[in-house]
PyMOL Python script that loads the backbone (N, CA, C, O; Angstrom):
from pymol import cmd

cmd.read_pdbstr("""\
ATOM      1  N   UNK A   1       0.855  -1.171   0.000  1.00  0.00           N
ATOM      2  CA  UNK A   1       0.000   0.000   0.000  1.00  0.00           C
ATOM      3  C   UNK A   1       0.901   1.234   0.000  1.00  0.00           C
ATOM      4  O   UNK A   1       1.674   1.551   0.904  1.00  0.00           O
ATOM      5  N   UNK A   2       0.689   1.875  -1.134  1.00  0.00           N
ATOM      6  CA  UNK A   2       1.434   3.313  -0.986  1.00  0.00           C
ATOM      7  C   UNK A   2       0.942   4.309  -0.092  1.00  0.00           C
ATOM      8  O   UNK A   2       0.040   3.831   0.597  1.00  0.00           O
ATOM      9  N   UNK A   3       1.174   5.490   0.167  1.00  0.00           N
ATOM     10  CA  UNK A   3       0.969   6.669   1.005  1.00  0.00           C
ATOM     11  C   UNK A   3       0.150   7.443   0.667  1.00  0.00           C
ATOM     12  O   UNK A   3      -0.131   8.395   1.396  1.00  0.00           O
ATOM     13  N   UNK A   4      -0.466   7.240  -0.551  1.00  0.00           N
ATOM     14  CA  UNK A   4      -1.800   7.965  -0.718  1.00  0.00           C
ATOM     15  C   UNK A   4      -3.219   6.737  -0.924  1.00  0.00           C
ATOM     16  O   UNK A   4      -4.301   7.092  -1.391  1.00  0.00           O
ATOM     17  N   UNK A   5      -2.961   5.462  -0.528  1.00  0.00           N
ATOM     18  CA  UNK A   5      -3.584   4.464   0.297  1.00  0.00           C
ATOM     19  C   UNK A   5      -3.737   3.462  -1.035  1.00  0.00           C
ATOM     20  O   UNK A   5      -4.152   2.311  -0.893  1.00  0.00           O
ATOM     21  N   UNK A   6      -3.324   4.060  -2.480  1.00  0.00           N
ATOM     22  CA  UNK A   6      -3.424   3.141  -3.417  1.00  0.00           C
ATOM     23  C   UNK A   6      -2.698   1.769  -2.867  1.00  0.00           C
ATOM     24  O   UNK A   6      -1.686   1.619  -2.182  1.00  0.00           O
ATOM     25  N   UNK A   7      -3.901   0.542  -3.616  1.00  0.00           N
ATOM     26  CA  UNK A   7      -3.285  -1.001  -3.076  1.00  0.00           C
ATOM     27  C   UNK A   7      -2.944  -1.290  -4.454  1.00  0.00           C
ATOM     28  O   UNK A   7      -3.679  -1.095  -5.421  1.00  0.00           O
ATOM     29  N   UNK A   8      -1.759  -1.773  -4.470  1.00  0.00           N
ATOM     30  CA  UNK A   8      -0.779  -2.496  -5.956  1.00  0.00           C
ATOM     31  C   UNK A   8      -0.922  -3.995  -5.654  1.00  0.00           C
ATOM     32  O   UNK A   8      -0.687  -4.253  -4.474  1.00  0.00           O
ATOM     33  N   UNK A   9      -1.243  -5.040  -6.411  1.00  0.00           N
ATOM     34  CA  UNK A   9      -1.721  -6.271  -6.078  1.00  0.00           C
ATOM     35  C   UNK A   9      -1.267  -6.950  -7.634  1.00  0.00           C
ATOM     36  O   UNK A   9      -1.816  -6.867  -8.733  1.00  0.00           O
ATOM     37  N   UNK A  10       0.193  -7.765  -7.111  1.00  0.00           N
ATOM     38  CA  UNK A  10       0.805  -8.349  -8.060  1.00  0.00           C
ATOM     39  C   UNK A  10       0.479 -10.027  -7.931  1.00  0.00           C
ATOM     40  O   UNK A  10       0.311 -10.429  -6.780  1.00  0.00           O
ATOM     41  N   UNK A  11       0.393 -10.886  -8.877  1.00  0.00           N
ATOM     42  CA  UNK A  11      -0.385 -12.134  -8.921  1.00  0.00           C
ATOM     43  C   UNK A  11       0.342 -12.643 -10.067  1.00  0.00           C
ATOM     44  O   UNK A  11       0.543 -11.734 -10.872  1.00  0.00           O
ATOM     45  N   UNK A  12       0.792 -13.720 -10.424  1.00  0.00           N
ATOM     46  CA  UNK A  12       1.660 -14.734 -11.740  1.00  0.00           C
ATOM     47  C   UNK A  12       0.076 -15.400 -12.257  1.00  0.00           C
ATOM     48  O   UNK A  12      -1.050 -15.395 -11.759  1.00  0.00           O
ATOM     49  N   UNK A  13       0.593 -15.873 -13.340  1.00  0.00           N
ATOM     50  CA  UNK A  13      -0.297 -16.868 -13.897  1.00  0.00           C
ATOM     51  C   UNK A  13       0.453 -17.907 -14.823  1.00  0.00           C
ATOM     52  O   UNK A  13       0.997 -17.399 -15.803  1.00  0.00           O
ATOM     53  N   UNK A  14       0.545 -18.957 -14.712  1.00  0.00           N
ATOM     54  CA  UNK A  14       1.123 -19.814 -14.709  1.00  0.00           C
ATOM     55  C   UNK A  14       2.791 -20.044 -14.591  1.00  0.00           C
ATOM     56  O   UNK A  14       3.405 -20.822 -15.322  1.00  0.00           O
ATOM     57  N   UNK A  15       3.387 -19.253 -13.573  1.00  0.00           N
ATOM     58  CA  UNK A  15       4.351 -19.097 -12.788  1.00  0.00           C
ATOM     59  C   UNK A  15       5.426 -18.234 -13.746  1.00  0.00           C
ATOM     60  O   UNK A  15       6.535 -17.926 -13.309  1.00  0.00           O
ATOM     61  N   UNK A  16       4.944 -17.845 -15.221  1.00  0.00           N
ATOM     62  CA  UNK A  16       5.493 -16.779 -15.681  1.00  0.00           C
ATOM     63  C   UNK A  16       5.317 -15.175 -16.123  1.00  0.00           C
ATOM     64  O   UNK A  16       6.177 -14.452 -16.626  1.00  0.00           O
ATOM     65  N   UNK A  17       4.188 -14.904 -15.844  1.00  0.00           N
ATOM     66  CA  UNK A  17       3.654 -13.903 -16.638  1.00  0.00           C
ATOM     67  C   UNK A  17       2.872 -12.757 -15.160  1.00  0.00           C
ATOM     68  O   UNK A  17       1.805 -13.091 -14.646  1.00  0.00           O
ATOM     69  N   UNK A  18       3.442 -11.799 -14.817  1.00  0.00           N
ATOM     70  CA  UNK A  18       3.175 -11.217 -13.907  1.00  0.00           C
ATOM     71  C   UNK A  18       1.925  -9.395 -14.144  1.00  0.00           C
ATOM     72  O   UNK A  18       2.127  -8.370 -14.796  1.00  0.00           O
ATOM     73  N   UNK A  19       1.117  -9.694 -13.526  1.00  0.00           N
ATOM     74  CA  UNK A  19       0.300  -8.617 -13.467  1.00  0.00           C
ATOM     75  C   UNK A  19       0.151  -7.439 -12.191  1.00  0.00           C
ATOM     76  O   UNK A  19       0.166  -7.770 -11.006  1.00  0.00           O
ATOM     77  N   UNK A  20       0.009  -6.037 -12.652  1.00  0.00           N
ATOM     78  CA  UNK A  20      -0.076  -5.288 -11.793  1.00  0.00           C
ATOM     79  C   UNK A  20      -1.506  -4.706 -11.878  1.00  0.00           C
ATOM     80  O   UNK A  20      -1.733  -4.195 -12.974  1.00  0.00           O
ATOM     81  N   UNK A  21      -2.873  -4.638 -10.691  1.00  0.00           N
ATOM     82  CA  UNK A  21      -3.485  -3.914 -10.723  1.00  0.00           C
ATOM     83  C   UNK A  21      -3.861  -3.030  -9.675  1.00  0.00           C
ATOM     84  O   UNK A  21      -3.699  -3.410  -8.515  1.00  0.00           O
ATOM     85  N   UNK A  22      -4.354  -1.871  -9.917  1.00  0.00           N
ATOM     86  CA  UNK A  22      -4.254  -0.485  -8.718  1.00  0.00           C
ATOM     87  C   UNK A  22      -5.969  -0.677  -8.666  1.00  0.00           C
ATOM     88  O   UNK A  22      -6.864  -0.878  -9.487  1.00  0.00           O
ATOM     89  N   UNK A  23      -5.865  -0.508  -7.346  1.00  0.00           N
ATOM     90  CA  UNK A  23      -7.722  -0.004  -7.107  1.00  0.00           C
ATOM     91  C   UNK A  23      -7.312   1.693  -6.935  1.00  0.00           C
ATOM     92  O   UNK A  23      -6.213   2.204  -6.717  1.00  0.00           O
ATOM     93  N   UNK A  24      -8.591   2.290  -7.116  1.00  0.00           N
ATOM     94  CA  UNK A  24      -8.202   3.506  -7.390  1.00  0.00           C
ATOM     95  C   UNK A  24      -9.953   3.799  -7.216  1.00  0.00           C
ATOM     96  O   UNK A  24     -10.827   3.038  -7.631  1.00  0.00           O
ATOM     97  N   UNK A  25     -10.171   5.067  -6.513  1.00  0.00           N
ATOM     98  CA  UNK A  25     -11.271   5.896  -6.056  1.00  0.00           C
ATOM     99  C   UNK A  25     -11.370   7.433  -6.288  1.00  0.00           C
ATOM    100  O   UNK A  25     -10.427   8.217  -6.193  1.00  0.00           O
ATOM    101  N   UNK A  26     -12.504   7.707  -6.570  1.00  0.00           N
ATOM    102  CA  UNK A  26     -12.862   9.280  -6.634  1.00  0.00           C
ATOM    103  C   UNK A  26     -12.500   9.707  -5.251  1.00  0.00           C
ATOM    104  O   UNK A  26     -13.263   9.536  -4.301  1.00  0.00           O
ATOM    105  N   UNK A  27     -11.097  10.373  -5.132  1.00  0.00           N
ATOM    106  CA  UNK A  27     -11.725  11.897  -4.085  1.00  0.00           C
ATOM    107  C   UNK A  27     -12.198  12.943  -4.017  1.00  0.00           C
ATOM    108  O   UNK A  27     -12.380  13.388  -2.883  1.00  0.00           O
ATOM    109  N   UNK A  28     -12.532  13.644  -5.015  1.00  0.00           N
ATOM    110  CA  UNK A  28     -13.540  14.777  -5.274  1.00  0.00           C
ATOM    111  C   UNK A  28     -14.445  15.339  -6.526  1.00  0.00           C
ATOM    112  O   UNK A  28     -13.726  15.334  -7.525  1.00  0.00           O
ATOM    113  N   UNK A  29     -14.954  15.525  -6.645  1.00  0.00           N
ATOM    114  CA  UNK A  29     -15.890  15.645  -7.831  1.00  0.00           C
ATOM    115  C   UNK A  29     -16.449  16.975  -7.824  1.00  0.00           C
ATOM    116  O   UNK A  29     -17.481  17.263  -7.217  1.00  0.00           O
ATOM    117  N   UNK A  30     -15.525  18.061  -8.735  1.00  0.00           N
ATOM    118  CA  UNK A  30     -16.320  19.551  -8.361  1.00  0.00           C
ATOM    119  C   UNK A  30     -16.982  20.114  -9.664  1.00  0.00           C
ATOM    120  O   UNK A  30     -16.462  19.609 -10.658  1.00  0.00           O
ATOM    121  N   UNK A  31     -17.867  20.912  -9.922  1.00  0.00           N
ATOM    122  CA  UNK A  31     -18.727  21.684 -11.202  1.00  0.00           C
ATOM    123  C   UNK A  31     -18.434  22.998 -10.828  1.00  0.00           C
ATOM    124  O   UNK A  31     -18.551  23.412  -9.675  1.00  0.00           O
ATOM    125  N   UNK A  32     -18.058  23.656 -11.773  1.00  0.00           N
ATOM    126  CA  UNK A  32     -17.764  24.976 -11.632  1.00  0.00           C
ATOM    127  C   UNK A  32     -19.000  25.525 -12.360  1.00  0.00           C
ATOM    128  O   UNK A  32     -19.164  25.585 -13.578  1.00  0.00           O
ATOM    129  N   UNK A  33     -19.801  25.899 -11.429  1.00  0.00           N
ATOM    130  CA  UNK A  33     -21.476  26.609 -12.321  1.00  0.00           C
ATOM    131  C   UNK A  33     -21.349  27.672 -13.128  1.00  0.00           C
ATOM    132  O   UNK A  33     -22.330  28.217 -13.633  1.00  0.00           O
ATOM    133  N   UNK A  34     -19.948  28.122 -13.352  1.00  0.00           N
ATOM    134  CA  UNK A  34     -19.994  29.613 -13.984  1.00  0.00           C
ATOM    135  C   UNK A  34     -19.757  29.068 -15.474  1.00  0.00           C
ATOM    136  O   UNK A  34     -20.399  29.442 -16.456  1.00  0.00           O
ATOM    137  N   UNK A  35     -18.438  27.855 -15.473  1.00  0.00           N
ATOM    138  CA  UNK A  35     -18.000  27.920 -16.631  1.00  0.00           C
ATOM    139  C   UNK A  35     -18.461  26.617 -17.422  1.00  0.00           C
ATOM    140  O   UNK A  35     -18.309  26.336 -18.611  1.00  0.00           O
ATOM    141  N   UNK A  36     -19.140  25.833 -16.277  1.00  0.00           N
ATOM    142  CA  UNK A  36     -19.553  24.214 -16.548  1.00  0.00           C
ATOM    143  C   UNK A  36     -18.433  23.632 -17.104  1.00  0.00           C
ATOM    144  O   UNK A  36     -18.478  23.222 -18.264  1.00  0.00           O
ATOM    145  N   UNK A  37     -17.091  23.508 -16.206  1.00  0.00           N
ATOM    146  CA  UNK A  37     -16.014  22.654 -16.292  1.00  0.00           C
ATOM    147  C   UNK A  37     -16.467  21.970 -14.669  1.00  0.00           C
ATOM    148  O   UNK A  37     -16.439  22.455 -13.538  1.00  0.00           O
ATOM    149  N   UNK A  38     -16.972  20.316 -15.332  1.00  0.00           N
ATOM    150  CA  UNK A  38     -16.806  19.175 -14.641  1.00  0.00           C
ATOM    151  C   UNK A  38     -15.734  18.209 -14.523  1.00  0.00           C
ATOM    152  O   UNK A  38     -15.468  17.422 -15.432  1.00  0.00           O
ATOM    153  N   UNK A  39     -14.870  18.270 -12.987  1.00  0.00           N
ATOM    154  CA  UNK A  39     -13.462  17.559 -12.620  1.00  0.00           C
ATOM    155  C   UNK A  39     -13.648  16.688 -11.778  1.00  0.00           C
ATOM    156  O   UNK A  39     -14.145  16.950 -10.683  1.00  0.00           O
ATOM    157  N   UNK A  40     -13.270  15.453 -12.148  1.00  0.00           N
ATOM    158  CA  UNK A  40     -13.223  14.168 -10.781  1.00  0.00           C
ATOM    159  C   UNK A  40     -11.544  13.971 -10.685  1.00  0.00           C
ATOM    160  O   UNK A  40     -10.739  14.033 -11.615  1.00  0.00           O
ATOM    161  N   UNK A  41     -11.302  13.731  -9.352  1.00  0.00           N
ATOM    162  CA  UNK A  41      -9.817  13.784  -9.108  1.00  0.00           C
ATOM    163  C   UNK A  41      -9.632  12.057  -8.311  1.00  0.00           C
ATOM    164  O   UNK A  41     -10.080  11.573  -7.271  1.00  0.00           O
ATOM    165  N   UNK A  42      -9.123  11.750  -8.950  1.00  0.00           N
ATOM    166  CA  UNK A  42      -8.688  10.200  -8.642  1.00  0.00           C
ATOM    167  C   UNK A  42      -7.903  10.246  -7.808  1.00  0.00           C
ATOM    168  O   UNK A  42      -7.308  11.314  -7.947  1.00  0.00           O
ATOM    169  N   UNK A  43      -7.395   9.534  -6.717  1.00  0.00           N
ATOM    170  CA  UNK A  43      -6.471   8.935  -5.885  1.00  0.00           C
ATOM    171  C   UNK A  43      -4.981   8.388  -6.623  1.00  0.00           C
ATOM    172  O   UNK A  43      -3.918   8.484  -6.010  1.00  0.00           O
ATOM    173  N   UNK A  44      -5.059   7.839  -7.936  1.00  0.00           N
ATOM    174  CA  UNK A  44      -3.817   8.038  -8.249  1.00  0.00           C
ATOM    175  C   UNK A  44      -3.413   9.005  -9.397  1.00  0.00           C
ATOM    176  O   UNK A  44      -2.794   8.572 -10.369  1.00  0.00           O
ATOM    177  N   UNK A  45      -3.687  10.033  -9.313  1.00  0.00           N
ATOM    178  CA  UNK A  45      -4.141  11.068 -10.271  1.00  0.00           C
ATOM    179  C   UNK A  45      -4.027  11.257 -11.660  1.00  0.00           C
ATOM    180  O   UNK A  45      -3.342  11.966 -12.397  1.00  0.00           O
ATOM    181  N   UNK A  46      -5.050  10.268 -11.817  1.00  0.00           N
ATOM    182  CA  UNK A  46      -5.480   9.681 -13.348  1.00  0.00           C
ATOM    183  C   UNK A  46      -6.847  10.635 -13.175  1.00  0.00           C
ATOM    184  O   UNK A  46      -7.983  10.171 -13.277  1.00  0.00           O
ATOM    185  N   UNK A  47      -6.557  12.037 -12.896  1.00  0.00           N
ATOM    186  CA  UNK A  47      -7.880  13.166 -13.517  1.00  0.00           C
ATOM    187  C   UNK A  47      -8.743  13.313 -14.597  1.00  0.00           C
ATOM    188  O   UNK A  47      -8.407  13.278 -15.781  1.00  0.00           O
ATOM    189  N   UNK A  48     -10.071  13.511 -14.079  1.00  0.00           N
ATOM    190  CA  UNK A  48     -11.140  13.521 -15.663  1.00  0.00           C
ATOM    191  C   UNK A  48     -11.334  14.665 -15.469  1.00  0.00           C
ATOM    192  O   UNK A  48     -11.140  15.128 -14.345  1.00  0.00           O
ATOM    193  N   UNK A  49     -11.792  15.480 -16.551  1.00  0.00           N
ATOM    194  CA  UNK A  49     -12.440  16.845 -16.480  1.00  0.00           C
ATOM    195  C   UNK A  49     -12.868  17.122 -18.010  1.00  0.00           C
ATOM    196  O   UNK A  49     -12.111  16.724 -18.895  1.00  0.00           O
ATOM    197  N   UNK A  50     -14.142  17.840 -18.367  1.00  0.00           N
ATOM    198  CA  UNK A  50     -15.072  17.662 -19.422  1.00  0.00           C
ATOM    199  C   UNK A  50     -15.368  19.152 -19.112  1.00  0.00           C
ATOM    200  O   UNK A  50     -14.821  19.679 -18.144  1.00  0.00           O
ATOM    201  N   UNK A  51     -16.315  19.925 -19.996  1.00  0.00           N
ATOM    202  CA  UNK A  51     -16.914  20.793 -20.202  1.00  0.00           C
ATOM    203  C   UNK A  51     -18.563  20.550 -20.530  1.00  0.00           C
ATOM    204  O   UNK A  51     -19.099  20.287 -21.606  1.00  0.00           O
ATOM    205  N   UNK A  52     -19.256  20.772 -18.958  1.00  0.00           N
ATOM    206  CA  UNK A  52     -20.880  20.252 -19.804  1.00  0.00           C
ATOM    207  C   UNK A  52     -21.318  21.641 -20.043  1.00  0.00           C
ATOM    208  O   UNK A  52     -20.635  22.661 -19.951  1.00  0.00           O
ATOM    209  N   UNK A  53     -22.939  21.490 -20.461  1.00  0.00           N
ATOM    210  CA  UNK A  53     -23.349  22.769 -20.728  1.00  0.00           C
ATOM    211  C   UNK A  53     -24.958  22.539 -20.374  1.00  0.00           C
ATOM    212  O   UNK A  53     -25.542  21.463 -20.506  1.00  0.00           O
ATOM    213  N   UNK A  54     -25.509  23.690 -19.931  1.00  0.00           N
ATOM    214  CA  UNK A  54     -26.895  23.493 -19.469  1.00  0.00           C
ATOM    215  C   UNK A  54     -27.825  24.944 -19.928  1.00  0.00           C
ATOM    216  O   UNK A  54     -27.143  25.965 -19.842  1.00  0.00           O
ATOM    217  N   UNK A  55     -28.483  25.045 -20.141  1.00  0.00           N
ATOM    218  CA  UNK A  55     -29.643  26.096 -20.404  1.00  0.00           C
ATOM    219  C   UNK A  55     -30.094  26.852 -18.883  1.00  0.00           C
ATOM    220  O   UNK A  55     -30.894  26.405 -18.061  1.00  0.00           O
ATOM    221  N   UNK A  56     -29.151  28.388 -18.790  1.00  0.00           N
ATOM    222  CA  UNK A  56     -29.477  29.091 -17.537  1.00  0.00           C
ATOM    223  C   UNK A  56     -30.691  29.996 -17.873  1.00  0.00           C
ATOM    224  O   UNK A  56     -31.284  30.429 -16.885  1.00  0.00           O
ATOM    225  N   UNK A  57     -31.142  30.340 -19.024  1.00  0.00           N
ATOM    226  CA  UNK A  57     -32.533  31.246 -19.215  1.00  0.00           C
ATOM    227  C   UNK A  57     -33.089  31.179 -20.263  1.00  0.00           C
ATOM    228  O   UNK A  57     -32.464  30.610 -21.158  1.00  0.00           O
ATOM    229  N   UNK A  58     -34.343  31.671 -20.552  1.00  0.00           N
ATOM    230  CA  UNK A  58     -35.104  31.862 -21.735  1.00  0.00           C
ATOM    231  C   UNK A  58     -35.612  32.622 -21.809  1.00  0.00           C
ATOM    232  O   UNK A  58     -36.077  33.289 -20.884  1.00  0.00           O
ATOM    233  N   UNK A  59     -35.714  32.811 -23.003  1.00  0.00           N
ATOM    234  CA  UNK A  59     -36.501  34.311 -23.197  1.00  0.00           C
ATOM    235  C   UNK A  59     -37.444  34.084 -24.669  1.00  0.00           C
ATOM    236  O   UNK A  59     -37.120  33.466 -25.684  1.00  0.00           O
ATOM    237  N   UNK A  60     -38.450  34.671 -24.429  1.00  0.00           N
ATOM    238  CA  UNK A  60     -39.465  34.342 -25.408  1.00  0.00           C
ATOM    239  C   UNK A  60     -39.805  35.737 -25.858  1.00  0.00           C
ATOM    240  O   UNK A  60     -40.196  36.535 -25.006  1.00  0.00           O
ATOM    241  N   UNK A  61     -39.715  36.041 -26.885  1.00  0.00           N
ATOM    242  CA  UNK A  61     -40.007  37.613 -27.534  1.00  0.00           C
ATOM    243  C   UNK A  61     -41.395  37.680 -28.458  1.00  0.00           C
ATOM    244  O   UNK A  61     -42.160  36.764 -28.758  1.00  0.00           O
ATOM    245  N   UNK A  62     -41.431  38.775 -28.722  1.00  0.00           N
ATOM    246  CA  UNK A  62     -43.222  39.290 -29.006  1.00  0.00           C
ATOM    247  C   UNK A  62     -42.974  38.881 -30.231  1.00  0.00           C
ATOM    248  O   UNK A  62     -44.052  38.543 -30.720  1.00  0.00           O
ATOM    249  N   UNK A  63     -42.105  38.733 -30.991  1.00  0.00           N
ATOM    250  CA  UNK A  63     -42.015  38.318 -32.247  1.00  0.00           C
ATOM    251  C   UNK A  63     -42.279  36.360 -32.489  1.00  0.00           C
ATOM    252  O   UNK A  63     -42.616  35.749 -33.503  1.00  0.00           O
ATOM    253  N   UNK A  64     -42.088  36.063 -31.675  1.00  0.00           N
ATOM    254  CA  UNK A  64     -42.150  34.269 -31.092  1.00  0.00           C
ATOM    255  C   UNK A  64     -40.858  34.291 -31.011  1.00  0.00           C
ATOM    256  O   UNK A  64     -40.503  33.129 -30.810  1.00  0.00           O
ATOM    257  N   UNK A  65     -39.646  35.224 -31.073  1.00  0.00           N
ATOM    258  CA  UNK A  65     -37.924  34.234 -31.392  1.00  0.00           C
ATOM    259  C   UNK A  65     -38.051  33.900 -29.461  1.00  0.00           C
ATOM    260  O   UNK A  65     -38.464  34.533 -28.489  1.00  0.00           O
ATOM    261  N   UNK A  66     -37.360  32.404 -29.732  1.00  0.00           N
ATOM    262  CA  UNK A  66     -36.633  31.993 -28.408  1.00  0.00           C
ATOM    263  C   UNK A  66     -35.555  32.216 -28.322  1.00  0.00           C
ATOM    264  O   UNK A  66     -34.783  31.959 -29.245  1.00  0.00           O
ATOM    265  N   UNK A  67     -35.139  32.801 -27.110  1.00  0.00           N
ATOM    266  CA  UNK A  67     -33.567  32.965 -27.261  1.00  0.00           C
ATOM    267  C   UNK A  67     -33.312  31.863 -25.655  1.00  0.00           C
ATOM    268  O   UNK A  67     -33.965  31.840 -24.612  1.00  0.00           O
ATOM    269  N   UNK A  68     -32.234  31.163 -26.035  1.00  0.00           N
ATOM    270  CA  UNK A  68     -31.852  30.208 -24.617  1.00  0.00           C
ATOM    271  C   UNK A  68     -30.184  30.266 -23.959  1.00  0.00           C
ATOM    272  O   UNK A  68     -29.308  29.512 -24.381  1.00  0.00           O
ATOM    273  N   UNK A  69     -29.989  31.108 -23.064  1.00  0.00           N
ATOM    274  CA  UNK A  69     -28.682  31.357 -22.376  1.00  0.00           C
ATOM    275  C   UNK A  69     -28.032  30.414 -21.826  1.00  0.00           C
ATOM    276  O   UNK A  69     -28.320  29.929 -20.732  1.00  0.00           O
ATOM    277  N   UNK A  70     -27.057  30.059 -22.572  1.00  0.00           N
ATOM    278  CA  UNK A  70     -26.205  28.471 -22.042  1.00  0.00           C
ATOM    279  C   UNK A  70     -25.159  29.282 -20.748  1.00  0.00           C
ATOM    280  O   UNK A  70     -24.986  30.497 -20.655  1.00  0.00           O
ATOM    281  N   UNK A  71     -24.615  28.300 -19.915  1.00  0.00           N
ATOM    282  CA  UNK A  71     -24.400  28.392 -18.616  1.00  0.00           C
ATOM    283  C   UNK A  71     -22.517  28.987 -19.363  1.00  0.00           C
ATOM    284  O   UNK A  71     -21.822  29.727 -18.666  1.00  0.00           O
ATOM    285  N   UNK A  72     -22.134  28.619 -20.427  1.00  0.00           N
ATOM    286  CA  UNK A  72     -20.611  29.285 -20.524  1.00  0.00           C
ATOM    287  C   UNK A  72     -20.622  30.648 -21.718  1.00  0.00           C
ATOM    288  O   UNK A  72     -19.816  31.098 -22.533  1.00  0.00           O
ATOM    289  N   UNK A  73     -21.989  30.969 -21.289  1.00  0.00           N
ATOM    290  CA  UNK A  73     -22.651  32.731 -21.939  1.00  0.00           C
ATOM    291  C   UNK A  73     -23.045  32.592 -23.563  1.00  0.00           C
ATOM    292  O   UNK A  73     -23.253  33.671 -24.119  1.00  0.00           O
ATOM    293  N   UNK A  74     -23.211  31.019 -24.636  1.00  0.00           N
ATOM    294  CA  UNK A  74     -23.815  31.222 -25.541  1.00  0.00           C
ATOM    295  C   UNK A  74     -24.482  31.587 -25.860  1.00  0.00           C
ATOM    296  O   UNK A  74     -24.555  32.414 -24.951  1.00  0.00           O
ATOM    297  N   UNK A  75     -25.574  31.925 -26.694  1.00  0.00           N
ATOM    298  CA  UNK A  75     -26.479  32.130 -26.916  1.00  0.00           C
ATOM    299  C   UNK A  75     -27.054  31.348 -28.126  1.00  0.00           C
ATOM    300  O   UNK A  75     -26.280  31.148 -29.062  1.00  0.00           O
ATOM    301  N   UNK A  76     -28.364  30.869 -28.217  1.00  0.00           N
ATOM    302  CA  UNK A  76     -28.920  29.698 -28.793  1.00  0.00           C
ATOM    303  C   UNK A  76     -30.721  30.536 -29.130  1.00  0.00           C
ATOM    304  O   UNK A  76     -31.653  30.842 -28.386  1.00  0.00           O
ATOM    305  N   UNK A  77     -30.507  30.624 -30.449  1.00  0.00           N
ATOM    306  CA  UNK A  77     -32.025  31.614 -30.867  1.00  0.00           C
ATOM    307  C   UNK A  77     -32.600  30.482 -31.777  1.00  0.00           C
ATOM    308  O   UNK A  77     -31.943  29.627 -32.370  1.00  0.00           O
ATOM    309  N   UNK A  78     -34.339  30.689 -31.771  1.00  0.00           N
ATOM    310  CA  UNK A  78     -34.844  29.790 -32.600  1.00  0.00           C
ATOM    311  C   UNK A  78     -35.785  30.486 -33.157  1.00  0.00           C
ATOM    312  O   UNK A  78     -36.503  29.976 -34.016  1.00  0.00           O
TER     313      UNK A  78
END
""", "prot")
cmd.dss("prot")
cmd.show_as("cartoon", "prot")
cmd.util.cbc("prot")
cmd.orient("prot")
């Protein structure tokens, strides 16, 4: 067991051929609501991080246009 608690678990198979595998866990998982950059931070820091995107407003005008405000300030008209 290393010092940041990863377990290394070495095993043979048929007394020549040797394997290494790591268990490995999420320690944090943060969303930044401004810019919708989604980060999970692994224990052996094998990091994910993506860019989602979500619909923060709408607006409906006298003309019928929709306009829909994405969360990293697009704008999306129909």
């Amino acid at each position: 067991m290393s010092n940041d608690g990863t377990i290394t678990i070495q095993y043979a198979h048929d007394g020549n051929v040797a394997f290494s595998k790591k268990l490995k866990w999420i320690n944090s998982v943060n969303l930044n609501t401004l810019t919708g950059k989604f980060t999970v931070d692994y224990n052996n820091g094998a990091d994910y991080s993506t860019t989602l995107d979500w619909i923060k407003s709408v607006n409906i005008e006298d003309n019928g246009t929709v306009t829909f405000g994405h969360v990293n300030n697009e704008v999306t008209e129909f």
